[in-house]
C-alpha positions in Angstrom: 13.2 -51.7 -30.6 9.7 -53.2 -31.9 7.3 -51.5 -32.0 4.1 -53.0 -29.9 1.9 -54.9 -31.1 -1.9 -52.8 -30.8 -4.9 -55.1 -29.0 -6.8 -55.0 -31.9 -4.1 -57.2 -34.5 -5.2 -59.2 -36.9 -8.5 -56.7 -37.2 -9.3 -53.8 -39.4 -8.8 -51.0 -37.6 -8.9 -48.8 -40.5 -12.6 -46.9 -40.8 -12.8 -45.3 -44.3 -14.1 -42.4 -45.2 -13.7 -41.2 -41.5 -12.3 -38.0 -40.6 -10.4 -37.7 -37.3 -9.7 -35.0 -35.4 -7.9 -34.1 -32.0 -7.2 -31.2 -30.5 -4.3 -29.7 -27.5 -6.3 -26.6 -26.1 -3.8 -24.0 -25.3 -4.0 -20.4 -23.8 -3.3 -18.7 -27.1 -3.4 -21.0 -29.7 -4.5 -24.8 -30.5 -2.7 -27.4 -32.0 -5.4 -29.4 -34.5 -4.1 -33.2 -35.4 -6.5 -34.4 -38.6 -6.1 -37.8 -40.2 -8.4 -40.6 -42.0 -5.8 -43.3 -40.3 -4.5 -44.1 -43.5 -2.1 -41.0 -44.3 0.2 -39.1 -42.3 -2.2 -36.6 -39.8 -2.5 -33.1 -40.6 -1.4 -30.5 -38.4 -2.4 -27.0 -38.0 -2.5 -24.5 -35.3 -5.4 -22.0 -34.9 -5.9 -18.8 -32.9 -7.6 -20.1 -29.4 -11.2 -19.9 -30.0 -11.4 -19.4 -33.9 -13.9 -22.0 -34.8 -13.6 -20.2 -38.4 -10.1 -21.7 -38.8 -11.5 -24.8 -37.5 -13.8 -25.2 -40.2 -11.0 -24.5 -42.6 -8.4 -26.9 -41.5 -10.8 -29.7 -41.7 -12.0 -28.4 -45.4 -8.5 -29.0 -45.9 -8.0 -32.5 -44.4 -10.8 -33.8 -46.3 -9.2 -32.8 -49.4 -6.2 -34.1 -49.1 -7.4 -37.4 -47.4 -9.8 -37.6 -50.4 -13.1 -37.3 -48.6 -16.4 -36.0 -49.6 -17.4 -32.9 -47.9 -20.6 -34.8 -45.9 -18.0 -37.4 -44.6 -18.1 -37.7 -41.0 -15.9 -36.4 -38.7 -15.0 -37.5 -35.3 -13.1 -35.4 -32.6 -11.7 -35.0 -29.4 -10.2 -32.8 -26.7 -9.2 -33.1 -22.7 -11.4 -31.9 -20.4 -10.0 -28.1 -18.8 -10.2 -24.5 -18.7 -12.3 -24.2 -21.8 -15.4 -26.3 -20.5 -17.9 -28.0 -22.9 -18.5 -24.8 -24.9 -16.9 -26.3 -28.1 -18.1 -29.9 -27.1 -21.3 -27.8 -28.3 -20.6 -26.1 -31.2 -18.6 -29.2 -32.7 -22.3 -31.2 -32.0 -23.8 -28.3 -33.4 -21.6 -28.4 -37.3 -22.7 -32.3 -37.3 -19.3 -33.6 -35.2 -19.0 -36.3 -33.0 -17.3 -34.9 -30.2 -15.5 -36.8 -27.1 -14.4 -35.0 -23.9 -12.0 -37.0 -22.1 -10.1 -37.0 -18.6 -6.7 -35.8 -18.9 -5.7 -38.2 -16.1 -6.9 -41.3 -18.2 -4.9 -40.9 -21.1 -1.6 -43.2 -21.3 1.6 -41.6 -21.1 4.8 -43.7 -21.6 6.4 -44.5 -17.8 10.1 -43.7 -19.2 11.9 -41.1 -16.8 13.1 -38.9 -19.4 10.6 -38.6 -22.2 10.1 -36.0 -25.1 6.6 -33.8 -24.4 5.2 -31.2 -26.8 1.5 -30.0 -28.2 2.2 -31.9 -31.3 3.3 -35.2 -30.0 0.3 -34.8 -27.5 -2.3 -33.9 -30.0 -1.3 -37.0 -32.0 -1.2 -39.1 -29.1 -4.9 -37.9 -28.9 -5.5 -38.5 -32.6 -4.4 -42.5 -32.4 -5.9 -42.9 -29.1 -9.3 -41.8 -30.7 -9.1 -43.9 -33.6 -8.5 -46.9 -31.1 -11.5 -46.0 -29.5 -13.9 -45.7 -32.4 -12.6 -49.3 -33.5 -13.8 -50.6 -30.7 -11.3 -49.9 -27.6 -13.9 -48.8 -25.7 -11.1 -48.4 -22.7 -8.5 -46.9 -23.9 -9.9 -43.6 -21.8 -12.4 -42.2 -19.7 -15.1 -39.9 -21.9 -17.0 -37.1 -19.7 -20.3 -36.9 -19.6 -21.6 -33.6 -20.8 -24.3 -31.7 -19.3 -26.9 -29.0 -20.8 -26.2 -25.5 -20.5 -29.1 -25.1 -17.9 -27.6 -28.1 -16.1 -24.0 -26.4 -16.0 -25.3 -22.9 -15.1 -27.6 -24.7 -12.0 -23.7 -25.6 -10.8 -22.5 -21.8 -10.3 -24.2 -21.1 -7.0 -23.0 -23.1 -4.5 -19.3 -23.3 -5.9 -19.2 -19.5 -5.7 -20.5 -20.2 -2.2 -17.4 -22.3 -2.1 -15.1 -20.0 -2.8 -16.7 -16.9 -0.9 -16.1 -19.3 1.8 -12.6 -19.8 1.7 -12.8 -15.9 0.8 -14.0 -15.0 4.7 -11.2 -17.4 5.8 -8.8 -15.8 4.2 -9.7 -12.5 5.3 -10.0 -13.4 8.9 -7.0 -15.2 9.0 -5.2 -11.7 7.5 -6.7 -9.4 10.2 -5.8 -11.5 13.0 -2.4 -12.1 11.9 -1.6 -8.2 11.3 -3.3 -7.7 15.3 -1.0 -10.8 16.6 2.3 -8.5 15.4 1.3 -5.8 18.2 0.1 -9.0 20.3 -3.3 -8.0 20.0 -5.4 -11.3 19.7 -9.1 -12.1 19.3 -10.8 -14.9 18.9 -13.4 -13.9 16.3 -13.4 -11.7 13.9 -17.2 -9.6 13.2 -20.2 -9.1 14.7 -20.8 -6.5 17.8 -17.9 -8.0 20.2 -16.0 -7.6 17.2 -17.0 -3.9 16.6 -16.9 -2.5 19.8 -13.2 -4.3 20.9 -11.9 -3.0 17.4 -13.3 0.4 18.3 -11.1 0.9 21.1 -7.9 -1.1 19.8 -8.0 0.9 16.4 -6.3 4.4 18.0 -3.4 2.3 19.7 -1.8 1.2 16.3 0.1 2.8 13.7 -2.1 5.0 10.9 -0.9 2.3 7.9 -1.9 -0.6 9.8 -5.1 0.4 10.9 -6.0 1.4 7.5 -5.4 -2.0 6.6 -7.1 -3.4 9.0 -10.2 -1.0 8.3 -9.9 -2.4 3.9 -9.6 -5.8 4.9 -12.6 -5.2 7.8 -14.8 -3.6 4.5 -13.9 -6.9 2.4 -14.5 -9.2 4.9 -18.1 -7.3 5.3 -19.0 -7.6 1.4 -17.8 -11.3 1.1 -20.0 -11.9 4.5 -23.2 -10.0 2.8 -22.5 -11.9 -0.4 -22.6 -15.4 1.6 -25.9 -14.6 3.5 -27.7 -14.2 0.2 -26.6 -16.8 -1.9 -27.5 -18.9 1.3 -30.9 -17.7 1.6 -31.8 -17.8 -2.2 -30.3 -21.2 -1.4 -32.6 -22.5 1.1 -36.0 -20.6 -0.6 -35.1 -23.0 -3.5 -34.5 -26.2 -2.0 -38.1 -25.2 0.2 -39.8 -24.4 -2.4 -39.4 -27.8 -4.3 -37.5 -26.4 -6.9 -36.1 -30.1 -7.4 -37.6 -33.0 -5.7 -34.4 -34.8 -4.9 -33.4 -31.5 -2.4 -36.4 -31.3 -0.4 -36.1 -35.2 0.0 -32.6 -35.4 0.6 -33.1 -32.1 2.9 -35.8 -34.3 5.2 -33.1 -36.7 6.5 -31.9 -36.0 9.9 -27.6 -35.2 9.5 -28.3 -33.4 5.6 -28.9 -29.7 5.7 -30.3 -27.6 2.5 -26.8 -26.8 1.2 -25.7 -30.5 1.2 -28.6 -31.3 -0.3 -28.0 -28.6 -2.9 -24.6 -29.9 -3.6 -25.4 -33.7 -4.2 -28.3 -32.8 -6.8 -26.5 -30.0 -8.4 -23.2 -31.9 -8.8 -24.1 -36.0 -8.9 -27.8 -37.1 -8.5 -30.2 -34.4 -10.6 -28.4 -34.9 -13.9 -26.1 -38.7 -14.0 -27.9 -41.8 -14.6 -25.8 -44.5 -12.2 -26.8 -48.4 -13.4 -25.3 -49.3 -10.6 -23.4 -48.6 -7.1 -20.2 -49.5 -8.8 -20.5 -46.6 -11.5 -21.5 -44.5 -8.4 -19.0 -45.0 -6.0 -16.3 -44.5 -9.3 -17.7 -41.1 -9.9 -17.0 -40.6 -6.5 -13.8 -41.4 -6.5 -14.3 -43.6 -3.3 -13.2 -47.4 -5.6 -10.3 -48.7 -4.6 -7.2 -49.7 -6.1 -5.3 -52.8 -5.3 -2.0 -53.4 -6.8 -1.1 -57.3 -7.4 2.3 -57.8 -9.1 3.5 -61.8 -8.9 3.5 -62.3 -4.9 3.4 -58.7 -4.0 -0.4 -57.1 -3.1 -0.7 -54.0 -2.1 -4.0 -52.2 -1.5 -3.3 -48.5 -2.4 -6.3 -46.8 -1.2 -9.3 -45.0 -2.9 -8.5 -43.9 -6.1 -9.5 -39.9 -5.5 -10.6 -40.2 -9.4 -14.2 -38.9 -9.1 -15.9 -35.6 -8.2 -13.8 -34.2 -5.6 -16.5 -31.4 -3.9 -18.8 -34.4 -3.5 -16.2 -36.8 -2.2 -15.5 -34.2 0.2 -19.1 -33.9 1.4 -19.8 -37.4 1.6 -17.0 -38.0 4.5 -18.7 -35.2 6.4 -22.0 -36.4 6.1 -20.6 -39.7 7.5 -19.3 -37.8 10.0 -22.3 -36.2 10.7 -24.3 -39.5 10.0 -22.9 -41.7 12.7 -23.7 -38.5 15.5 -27.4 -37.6 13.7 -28.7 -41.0 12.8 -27.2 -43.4 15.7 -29.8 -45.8 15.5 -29.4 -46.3 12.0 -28.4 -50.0 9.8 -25.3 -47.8 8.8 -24.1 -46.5 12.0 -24.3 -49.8 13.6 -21.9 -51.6 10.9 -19.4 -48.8 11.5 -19.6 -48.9 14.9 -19.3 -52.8 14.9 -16.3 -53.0 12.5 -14.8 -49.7 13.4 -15.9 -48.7 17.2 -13.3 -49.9 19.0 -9.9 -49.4 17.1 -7.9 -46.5 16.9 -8.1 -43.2 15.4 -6.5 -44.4 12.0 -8.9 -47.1 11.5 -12.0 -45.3 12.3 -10.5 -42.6 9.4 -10.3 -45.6 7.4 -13.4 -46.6 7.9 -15.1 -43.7 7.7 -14.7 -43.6 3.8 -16.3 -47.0 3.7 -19.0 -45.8 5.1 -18.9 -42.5 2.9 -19.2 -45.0 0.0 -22.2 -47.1 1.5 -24.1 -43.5 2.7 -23.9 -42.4 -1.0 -25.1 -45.5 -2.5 -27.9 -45.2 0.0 -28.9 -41.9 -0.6 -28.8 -42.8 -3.9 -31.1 -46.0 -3.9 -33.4 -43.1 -1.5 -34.1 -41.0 -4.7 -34.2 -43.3 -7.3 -36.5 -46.2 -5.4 -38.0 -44.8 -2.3 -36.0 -46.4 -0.2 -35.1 -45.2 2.8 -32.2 -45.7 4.1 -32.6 -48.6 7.2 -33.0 -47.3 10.6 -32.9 -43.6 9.6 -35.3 -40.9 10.9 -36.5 -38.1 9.6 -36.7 -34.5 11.0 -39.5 -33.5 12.9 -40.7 -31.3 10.1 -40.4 -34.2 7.4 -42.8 -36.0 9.7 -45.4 -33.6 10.3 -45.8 -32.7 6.6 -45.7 -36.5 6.2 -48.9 -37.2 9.0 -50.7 -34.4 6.9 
């Protein structure tokens, strides 16, 4: 079989004295594919995080692709586990680094097809010269933020996670009570305490030990919660950014959503448009067209999922907060009196036109039509 013809034919899409290099970050070791896109790529595999080796395997590459030793090098690896600490120590040796989404890279759509850490990190090698000879498309680059930027993140996803924590520790408690069809409804605080206080004695020694652990876990995860929530708050009070306190004064956006957004899509991505936004979201949709056939396949779920997921609440909690608002009124319009299914539908529409208004709200002023905003908001506003 040919093989296909590349979009850039006819064109020089050669760059001399260019060294390109791609990596496949694995657990233990990496697989390093270096070429200059005239010679067969080098390959090497390096200890997982020996930037040492690194050094030395592109030494090598120059050499044999004839390069000075100031020639520039251009790299690349797939966003995961190992974050953007190497994007930042390849910027700091002089590199031009790329970190791009696994889920943008082409794959070849036959059923059975051969996969390994070489053949990927090669894929990743051609696909990079593509894009520094102008296929600007051929994947989707991350945009990297500073270390104070990334740390600023921590809070309220270990907030995330302790959540799901107490969950999970509540849900074990009441299913080890509902095997001696002992059920309660909630699980802590005094009603809690005193009904466990009597129950305890009827149940067998190992079980109520359990019960007692899981009880002391569920405690610490709970204490844990209240403080991060509270250092949460004083922050977002305290003006710590501008964007929370005016996010926080809308009416339907409490001090941890407002944490969220800032921390995780409006304090650190420039947006030129709503288009760019709503992609980072996820929340663009994806029509398929083939000859007569059109099919609308929903959003494409591409974006930022912990803000995707906040957005729906909010619109949730938009149309009950803010009723008299521009953007309650077009939902309820277009969406008021269908069915369950289409007001689902619709409330990701509206998810998409909330964010693009919250965003036009911190960037111009704007405030988003017909909102109001809480009482406090208003009195610091009269003063």
């Amino acid at each position: 079989m040919d093989a296909p013809d590349t979009a850039l034919r006819g064109q020089n899409t050669t760059a001399g004295c260019r060294l390109y290099m791609a990596f496949e970050l694995g657990e233990k070791n990496w697989k390093l594919s270096l070429g200059d896109g005239r010679r067969a790529p080098s390959r090497y595999t390096v200890a997982a995080g020996d930037t040492t080796a690194v050094l030395t395997a592109i030494a090598n590459a120059k050499a044999r692709c004839h390069l000075g030793a100031d020639a520039p090098v251009y790299s690349c690896y797939e966003a995961g586990r190992d974050g953007f600490w190497l994007h930042r120590w390849l910027t700091e040796q002089g590199i031009v680094n790329l970190v791009v989404d696994s889920a943008s890279i082409e794959v070849n759509r036959r059923a059975r097809r051969a996969k390994t850490d070489r053949l990927d990190s090669d894929k990743l090698l051609s696909m990079l010269m593509r894009y520094h000879t102008g296929e600007r498309r051929v994947w989707a680059v991350a945009r990297i933020p500073t270390r104070e930027q990334e740390d600023d993140r921590r809070l309220h996803r270990e907030l995330e996670r302790l959540r799901q924590e107490r969950t999970a520790h509540t849900n074990r408690i009441r299913s080890l009570l509902v095997l001696h069809n002992l059920r309660v409804r909630y699980v802590g605080g005094r009603i809690w305490t005193h009904w466990w206080a009597r129950q305890r004695e009827l149940l067998a020694p190992g079980l109520r030990a359990e019960i007692d652990r899981e009880c002391e876990r569920l405690t610490l995860v709970r204490q844990q919660i209240r403080t991060l929530e509270a250092q949460e708050d004083r922050e977002v009070r305290s003006g710590a950014h501008p964007g929370m306190a005016l996010l926080a004064q809308l009416a339907g956006i409490g001090t941890g959503s407002a944490w969220t957004l800032v921390r995780e899509l409006f304090g650190w991505r420039q947006f030129r448009n709503r288009r760019e936004l709503a992609g980072c979201l996820g929340l663009t949709p994806t029509p398929y067209a083939s000859g007569t056939s059109e099919v609308e396949l929903g959003i494409s779920k591409a974006g930022n999922r912990r803000c995707r997921w906040l957005m729906v609440e909010l619109a949730w909690s938009w149309l009950r907060l803010q009723p008299d608002s521009q953007l309650s009124h077009w939902f309820n319009q277009r969406f008021g009196g269908t069915g369950k299914r289409l007001r689902r539908i619709g409330i990701v529409a509206l998810a998409r036109r909330l964010a693009i208004a919250l965003w036009r709200y911190l960037e111009h002023g704007e405030i988003p039509g017909g909102a109001i905003l809480k009482p406090q908001a208003l009195n610091i506003a009269n003063t």
